[in-house]
ChimeraX commands (.cxc) that place a marker at each C-alpha (Angstrom):
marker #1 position -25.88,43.30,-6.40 radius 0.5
marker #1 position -22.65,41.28,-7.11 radius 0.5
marker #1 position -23.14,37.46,-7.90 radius 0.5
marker #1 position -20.11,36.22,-5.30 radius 0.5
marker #1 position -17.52,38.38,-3.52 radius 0.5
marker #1 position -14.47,37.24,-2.08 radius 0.5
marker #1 position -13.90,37.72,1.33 radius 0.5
marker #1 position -10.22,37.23,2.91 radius 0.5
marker #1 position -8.99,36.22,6.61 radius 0.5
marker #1 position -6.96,34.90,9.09 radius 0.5
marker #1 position -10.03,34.33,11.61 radius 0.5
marker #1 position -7.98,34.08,14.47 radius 0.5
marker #1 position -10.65,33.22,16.01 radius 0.5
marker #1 position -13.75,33.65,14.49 radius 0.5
marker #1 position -15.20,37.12,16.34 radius 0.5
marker #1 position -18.20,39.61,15.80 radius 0.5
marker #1 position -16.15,41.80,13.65 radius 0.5
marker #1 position -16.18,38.86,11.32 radius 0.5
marker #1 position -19.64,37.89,11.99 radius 0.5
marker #1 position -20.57,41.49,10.79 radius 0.5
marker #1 position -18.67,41.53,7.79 radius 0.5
marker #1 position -19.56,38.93,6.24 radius 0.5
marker #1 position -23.57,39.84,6.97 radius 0.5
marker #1 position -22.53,43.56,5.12 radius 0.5
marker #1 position -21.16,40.92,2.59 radius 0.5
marker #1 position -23.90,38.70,1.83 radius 0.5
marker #1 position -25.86,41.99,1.83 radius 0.5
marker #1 position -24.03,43.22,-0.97 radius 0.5
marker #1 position -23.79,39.79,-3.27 radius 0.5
marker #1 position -25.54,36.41,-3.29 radius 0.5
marker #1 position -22.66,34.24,-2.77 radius 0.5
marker #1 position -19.60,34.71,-0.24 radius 0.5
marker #1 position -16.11,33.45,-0.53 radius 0.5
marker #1 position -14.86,33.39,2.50 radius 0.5
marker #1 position -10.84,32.90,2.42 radius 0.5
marker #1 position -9.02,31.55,5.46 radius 0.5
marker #1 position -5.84,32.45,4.76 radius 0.5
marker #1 position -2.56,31.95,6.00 radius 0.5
marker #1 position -4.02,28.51,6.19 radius 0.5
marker #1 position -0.76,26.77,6.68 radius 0.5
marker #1 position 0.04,28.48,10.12 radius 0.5
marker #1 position -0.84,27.44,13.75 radius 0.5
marker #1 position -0.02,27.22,16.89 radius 0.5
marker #1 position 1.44,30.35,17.22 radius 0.5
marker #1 position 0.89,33.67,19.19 radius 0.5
marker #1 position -0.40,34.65,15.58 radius 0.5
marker #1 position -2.20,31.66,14.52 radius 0.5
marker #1 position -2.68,29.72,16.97 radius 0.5
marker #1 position -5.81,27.74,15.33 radius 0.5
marker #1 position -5.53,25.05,12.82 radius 0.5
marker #1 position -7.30,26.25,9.49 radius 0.5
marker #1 position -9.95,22.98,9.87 radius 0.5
marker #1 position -10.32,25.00,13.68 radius 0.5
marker #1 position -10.99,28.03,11.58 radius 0.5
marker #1 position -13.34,26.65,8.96 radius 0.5
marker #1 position -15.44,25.26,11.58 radius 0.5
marker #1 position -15.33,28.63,13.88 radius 0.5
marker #1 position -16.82,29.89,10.70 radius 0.5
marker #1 position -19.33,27.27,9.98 radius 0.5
marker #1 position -20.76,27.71,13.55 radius 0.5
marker #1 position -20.94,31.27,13.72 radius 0.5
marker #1 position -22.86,31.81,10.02 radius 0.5
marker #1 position -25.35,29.37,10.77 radius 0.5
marker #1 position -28.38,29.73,8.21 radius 0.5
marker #1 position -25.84,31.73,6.16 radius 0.5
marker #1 position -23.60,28.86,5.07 radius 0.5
marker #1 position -25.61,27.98,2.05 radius 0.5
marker #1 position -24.68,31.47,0.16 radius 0.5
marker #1 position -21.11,30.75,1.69 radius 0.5
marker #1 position -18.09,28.68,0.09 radius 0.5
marker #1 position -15.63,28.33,2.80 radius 0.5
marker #1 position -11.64,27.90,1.29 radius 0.5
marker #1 position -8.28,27.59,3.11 radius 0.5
marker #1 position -5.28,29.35,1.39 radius 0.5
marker #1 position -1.97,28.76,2.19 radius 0.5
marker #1 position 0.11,31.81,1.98 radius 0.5
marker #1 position 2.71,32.27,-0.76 radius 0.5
marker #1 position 6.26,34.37,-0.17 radius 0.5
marker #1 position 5.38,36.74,-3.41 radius 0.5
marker #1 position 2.73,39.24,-1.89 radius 0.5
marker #1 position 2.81,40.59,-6.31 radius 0.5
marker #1 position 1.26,36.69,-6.94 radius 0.5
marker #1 position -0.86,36.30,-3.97 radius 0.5
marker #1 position -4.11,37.58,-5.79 radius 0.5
marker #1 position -4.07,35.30,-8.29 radius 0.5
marker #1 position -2.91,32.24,-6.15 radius 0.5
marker #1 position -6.31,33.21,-4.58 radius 0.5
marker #1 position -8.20,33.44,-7.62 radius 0.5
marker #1 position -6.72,29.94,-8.75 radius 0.5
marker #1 position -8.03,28.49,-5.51 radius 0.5
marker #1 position -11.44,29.58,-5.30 radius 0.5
marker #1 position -14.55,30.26,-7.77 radius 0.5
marker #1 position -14.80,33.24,-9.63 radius 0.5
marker #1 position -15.38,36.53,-7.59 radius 0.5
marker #1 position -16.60,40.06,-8.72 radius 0.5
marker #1 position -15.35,42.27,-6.00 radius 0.5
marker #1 position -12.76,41.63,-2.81 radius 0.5
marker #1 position -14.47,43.07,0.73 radius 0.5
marker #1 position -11.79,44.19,3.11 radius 0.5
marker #1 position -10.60,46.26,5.17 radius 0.5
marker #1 position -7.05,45.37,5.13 radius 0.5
marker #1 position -4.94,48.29,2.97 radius 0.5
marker #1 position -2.47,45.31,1.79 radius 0.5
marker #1 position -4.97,43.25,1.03 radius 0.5
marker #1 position -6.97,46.40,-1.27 radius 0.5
marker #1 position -3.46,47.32,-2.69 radius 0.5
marker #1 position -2.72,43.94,-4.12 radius 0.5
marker #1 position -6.37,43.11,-5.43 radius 0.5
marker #1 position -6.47,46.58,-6.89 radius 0.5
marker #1 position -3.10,46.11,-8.87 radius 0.5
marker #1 position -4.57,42.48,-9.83 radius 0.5
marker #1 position -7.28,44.62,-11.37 radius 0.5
marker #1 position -10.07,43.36,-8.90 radius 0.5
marker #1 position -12.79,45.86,-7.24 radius 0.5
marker #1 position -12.56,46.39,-4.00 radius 0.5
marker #1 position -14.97,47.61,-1.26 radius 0.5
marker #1 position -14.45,48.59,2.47 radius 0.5
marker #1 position -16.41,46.60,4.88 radius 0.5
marker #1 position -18.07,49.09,7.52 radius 0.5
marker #1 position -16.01,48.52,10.94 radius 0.5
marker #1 position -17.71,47.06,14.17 radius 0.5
marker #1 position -15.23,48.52,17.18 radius 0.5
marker #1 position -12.24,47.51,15.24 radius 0.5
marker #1 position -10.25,47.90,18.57 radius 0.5
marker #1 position -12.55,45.51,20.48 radius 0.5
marker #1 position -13.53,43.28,17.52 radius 0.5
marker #1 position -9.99,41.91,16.57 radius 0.5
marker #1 position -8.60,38.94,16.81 radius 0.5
marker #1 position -5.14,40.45,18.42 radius 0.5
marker #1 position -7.27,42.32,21.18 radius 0.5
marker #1 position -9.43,38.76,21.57 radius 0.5
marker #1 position -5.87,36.20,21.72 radius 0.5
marker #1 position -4.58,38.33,24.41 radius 0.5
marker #1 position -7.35,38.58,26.47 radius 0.5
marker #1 position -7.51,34.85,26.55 radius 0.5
marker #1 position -3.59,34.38,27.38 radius 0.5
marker #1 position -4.68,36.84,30.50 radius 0.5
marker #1 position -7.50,34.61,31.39 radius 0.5
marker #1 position -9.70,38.07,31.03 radius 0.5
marker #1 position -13.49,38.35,29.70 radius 0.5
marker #1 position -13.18,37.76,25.79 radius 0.5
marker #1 position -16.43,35.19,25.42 radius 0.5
marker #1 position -18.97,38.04,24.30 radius 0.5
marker #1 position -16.61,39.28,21.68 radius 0.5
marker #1 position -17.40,35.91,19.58 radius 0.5
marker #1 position -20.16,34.45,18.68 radius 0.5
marker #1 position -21.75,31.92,21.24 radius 0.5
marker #1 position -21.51,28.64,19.75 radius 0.5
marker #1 position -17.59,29.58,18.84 radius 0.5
marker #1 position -17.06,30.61,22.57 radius 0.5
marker #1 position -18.45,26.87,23.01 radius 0.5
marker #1 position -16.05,25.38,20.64 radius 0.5
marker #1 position -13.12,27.77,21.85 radius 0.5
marker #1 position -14.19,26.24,25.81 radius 0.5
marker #1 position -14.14,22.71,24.48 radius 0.5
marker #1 position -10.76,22.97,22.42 radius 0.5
marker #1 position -9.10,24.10,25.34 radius 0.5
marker #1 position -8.02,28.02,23.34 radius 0.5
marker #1 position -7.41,29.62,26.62 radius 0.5
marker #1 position -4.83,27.75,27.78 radius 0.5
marker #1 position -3.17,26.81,24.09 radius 0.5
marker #1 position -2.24,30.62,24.02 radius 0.5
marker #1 position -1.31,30.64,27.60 radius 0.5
marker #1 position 1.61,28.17,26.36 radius 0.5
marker #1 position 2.03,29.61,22.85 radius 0.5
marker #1 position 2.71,33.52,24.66 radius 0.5
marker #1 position 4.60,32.29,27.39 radius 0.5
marker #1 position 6.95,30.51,24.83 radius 0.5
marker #1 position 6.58,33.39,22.68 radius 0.5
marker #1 position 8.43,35.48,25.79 radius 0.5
marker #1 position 10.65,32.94,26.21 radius 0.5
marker #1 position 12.51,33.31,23.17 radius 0.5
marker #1 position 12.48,37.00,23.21 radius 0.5
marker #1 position 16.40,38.57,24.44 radius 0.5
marker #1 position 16.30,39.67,27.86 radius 0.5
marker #1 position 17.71,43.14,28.93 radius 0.5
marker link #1:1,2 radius 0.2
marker link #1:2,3 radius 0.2
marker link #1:3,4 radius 0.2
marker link #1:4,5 radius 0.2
marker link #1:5,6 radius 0.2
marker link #1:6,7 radius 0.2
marker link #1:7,8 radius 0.2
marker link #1:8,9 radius 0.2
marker link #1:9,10 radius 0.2
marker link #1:10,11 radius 0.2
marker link #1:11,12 radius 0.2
marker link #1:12,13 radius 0.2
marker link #1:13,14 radius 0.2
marker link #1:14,15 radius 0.2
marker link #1:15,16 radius 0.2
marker link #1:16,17 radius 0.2
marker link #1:17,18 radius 0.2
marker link #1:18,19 radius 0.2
marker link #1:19,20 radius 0.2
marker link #1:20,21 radius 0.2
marker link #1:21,22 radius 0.2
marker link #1:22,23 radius 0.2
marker link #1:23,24 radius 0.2
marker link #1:24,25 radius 0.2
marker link #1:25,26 radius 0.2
marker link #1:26,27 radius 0.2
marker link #1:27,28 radius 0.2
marker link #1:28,29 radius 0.2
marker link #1:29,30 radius 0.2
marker link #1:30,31 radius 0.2
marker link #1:31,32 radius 0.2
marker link #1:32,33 radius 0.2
marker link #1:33,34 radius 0.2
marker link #1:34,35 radius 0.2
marker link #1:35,36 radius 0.2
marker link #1:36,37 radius 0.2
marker link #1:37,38 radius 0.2
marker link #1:38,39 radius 0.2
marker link #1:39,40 radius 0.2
marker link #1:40,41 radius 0.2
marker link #1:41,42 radius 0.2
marker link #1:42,43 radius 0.2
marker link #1:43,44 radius 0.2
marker link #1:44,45 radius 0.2
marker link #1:45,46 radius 0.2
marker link #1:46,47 radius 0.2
marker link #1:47,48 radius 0.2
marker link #1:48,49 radius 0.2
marker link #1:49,50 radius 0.2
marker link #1:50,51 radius 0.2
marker link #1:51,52 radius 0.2
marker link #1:52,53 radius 0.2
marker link #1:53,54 radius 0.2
marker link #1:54,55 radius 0.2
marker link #1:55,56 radius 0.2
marker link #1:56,57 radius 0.2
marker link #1:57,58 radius 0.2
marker link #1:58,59 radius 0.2
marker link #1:59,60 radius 0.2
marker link #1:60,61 radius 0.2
marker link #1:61,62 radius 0.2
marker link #1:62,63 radius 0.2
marker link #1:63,64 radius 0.2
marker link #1:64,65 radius 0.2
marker link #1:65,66 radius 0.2
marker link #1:66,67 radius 0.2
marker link #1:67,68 radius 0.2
marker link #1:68,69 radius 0.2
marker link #1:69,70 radius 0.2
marker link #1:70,71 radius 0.2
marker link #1:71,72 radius 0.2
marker link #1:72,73 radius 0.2
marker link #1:73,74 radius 0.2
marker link #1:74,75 radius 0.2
marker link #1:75,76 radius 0.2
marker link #1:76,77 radius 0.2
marker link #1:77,78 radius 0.2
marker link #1:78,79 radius 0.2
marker link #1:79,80 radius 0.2
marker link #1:80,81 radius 0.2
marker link #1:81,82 radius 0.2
marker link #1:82,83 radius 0.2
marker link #1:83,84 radius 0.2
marker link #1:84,85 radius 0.2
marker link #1:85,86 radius 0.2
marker link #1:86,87 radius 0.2
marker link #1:87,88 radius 0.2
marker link #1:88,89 radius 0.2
marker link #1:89,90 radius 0.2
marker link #1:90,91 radius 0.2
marker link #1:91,92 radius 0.2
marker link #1:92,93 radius 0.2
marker link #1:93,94 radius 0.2
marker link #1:94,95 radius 0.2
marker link #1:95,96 radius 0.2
marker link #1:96,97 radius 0.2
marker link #1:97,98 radius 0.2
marker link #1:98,99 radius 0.2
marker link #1:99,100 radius 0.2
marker link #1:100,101 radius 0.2
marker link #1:101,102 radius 0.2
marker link #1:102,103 radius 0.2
marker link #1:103,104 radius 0.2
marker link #1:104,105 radius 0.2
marker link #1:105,106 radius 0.2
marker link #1:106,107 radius 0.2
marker link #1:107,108 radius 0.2
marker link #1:108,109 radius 0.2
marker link #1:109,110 radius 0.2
marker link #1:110,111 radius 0.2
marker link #1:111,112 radius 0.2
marker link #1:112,113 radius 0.2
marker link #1:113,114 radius 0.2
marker link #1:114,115 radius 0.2
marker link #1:115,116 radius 0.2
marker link #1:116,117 radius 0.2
marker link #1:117,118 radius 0.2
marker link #1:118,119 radius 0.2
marker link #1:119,120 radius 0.2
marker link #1:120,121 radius 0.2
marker link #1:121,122 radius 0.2
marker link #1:122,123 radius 0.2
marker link #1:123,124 radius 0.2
marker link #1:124,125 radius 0.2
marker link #1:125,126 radius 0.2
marker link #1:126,127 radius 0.2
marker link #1:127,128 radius 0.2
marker link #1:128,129 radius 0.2
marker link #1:129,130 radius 0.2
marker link #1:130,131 radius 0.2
marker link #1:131,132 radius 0.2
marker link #1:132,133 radius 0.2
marker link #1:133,134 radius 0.2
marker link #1:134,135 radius 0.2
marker link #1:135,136 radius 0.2
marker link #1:136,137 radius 0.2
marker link #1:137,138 radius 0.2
marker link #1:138,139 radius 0.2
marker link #1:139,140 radius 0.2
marker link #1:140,141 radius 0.2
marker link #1:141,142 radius 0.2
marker link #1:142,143 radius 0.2
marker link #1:143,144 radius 0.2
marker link #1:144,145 radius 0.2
marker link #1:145,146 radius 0.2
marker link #1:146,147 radius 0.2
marker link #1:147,148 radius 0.2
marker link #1:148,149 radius 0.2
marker link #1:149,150 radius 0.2
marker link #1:150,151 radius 0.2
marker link #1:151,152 radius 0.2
marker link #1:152,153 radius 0.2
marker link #1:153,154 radius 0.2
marker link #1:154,155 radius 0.2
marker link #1:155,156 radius 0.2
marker link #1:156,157 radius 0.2
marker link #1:157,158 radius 0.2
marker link #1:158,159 radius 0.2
marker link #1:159,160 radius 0.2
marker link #1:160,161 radius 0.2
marker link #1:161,162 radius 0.2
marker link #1:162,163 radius 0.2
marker link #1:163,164 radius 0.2
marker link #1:164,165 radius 0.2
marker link #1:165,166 radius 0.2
marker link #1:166,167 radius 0.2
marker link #1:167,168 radius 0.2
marker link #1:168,169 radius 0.2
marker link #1:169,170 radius 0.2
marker link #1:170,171 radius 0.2
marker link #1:171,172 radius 0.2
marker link #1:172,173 radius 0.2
marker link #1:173,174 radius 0.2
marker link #1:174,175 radius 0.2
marker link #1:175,176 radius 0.2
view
């Protein structure tokens, strides 16, 4: 059993998928890091939540879990070569990385850090790419997330955000 693993994201949103990982996590070490990277970015197609949106997506959906969990934004840096240690400066100490992301395991690895897969949960249906553009169709995407983040999602008004944020997305694409 590790003592903390480090856990990386953009958690955009919060889904099962994520929800799964980090239980495979926490089954695997007694403390979580879980990174919400790219923290900078929002209100894009890409990142279209705010990384306080994010953190609190997370905080709802691990419930009891959050006291084995340390929850950090991380702003992205232009060097991928630096980006594992700009991580490790930002958060506590970590034995071993969990992803899935082959990046993500290629520039931990070369930083000398383990690195474990995470067992996959429908990666085509449990993604947050799949999840945005189901909600920019207005289609069915509330029982790919946990409940109380569908809630928040319904409350913030998600749907609708990347209704705008696509349709100005297309807008700036060249026409044929």
């Amino acid at each position: 059993m590790y003592q903390r693993a480090l856990y990386p994201g953009r958690f955009q949103p919060v889904h099962k998928g994520h929800l799964h990982a980090i239980k495979y996590a926490l089954s695997k070490a007694r403390e979580l890091i879980i990174a919400v990277t790219a923290s900078q970015f929002c209100y894009t197609p890409e990142d279209p939540f705010t990384a306080g949106e994010r953190i609190y997506m997370l905080r709802l959906a691990i419930g009891d879990l959050y006291d084995k969990c340390y929850i950090v934004p991380i702003p992205n840096i232009t060097n991928n070569r630096l980006w594992p240690h700009h991580v490790a400066c930002l958060v506590p100490e970590f034995d071993v990385v969990f992803t899935n992301n082959d990046l993500v395991r290629l520039l931990f690895e070369s930083a000398g850090y383990k690195v474990e897969n995470i067992p996959w949960l429908d990666k085509n249906t449990y993604s947050g790419r799949n999840i945005r553009v189901l909600m920019a169709e207005g289609k069915a995407w509330e029982e790919l997330v946990p409940r109380p983040v569908a809630e928040y999602l319904a409350k913030i008004g998600a749907e609708r955000r990347l209704r705008i944020l696509f349709r100005a997305e297309r807008a700036r694409l060249p026409t044929e």
